[in-house]
C-alpha positions in Angstrom: 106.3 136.8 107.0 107.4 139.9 105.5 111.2 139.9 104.6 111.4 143.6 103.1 112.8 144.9 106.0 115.4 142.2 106.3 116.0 142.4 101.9 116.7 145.6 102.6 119.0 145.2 105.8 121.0 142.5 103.7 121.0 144.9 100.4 122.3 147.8 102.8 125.1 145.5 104.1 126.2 144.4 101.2 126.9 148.1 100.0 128.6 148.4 103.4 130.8 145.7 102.7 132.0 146.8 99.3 133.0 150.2 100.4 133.9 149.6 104.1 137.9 150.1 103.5 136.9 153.5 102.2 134.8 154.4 104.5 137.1 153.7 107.5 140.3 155.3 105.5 138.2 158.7 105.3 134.5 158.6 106.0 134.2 157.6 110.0 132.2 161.1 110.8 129.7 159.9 109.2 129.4 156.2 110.0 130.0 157.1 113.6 128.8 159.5 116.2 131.0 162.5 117.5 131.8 161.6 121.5 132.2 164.4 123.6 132.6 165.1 127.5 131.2 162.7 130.1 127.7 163.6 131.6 124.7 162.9 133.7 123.1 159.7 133.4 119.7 159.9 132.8 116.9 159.9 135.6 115.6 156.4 136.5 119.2 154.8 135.1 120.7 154.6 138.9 117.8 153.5 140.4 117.3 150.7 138.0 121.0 149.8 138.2 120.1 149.4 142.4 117.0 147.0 141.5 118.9 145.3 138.7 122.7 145.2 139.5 123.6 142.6 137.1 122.3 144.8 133.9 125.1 147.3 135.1 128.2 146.0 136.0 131.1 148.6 135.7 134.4 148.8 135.3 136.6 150.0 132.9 136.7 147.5 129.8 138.2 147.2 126.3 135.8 149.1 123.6 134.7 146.1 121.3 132.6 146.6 118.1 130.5 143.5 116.0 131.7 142.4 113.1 128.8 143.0 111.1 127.8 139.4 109.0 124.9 138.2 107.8 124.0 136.2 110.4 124.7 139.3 112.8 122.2 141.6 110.8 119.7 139.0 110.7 119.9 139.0 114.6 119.5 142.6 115.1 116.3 142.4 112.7 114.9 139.5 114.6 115.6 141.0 118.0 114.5 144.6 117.1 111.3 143.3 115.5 110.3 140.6 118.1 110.6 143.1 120.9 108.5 145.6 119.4 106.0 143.5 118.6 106.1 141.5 122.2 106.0 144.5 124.0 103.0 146.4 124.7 103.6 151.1 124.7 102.2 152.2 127.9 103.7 155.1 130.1 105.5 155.4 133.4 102.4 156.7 135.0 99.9 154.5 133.4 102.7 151.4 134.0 103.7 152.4 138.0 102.3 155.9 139.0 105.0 157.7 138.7 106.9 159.7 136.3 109.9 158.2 134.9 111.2 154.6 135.9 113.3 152.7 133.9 112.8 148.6 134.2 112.8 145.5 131.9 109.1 144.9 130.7 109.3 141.1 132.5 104.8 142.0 132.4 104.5 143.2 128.5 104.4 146.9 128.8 106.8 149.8 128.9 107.9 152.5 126.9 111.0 153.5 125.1 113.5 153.1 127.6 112.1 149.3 128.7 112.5 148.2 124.7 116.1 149.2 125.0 116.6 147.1 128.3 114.9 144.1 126.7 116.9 144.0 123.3 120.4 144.9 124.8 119.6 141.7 127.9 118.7 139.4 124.8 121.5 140.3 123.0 124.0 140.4 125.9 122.3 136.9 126.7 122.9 135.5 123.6 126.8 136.5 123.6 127.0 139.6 121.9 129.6 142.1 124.0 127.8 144.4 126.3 130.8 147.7 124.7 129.3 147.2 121.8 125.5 147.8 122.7 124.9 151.7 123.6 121.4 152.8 125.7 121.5 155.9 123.7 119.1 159.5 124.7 118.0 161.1 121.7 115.9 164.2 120.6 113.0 162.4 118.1 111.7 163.7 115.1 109.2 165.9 117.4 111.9 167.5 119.7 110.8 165.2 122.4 113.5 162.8 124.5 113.7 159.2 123.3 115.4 156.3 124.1 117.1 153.8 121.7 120.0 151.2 121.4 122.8 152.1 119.4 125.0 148.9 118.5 128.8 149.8 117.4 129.8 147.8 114.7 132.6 147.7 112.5 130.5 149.4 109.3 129.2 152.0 111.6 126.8 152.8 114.2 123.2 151.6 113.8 120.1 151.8 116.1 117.8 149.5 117.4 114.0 151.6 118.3 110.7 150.8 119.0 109.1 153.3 116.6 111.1 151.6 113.7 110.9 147.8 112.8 114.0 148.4 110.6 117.7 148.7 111.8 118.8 151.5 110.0 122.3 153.5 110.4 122.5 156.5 113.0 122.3 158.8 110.8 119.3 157.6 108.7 117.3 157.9 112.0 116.1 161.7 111.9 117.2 162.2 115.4 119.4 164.4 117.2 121.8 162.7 119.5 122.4 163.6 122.6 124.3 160.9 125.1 125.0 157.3 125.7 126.8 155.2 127.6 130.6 154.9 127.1 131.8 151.6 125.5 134.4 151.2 128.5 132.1 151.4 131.6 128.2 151.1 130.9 127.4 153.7 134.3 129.6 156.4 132.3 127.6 158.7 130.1 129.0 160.8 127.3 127.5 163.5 125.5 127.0 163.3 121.4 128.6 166.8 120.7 124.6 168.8 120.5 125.4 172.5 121.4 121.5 171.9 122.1 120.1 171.7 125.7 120.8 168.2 127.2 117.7 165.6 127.0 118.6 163.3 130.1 115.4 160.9 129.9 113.1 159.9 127.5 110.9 162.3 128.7 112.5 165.2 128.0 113.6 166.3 131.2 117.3 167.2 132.7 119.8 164.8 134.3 121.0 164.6 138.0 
């Protein structure tokens, strides 16, 4: 097994740790994203929510962030890593014929937007609070739309993605952010503050 990633999870941590009253006294615009406005959810969010109504119950609820330990980082690695590896890339059209459908990958395939489902039910399963794990729309390193998991913690913001078997902090990703759900009510979206054209799916397309 190769603990690199995971040394290097723990060695970032620890860093965290030693300068986390700092950072919270002065330095939260970087360790967290800039909310803005509510917005669109993305296409195929709704009609997954009608198919799967437990993975989105609403309401208004208390923001809660993780108290990142450890043992808490070693989950995320374990969970980020065993879903990517589980879980087999294929597109919407290859997967169901159409264009964009969002679903948990129960069969072995999906793309980006099935990883996030998986790793935010396991978590969510295994007692981690549901305000504190983000589906998140972003703008990849290519321009193109992307989805990934954003979990809120109390040392900052870091992300959970299929094209990266390390959990590294938003703003180590190389992506521009674009919108997410709101920690009180998972069916609200707010924007990340681009002045850019919104991405509403991860396929690049606009929100209804």
């Amino acid at each position: 097994m190769d603990f690199r990633g995971q040394a290097k999870g723990l060695a970032m941590i620890a860093v965290l740790l030693s300068i986390g009253a700092k950072a919270h006294a002065g330095d939260e615009r970087v360790l967290y994203a800039s909310l803005g406005d509510t917005t669109r959810a993305p296409i195929g969010w709704v009609e997954f929510c009608a198919e799967n109504p437990g993975e989105c119950q609403g309401g208004q609820s208390e923001p809660r962030d993780i108290v990142l330990s450890q043992a808490a980082w070693r989950d995320l690695l374990k969970v980020n890593r065993w879903v990517n590896e589980t879980v087999k890339p294929m597109t919407d059209m290859e997967h169901w014929g159409v264009i964009e459908k969002w679903s948990l990958p129960t069969d072995g395939y999906g793309d980006c937007e099935d990883y996030v489902l998986l790793k935010r039910k396991m978590l969510v399963d295994a007692g981690w609070p549901r305000q504190a794990l983000l589906i998140t729309v972003v703008r990849d390193k290519k321009g193109e739309g992307h989805a990934v998991l954003t979990v809120k913690t109390d040392k900052g913001e870091f992300i959970l993605d299929n094209q990266n078997e390390n959990v590294v902090a938003w703003t180590e990703t190389g992506y521009r952010f674009v919108k997410r759900q709101s920690q009180s009510d998972p069916n609200v979206w707010v924007s990340l503050g681009d002045g850019r054209p919104a991405v509403a799916t991860a396929s690049a397309r606009d929100g209804r």
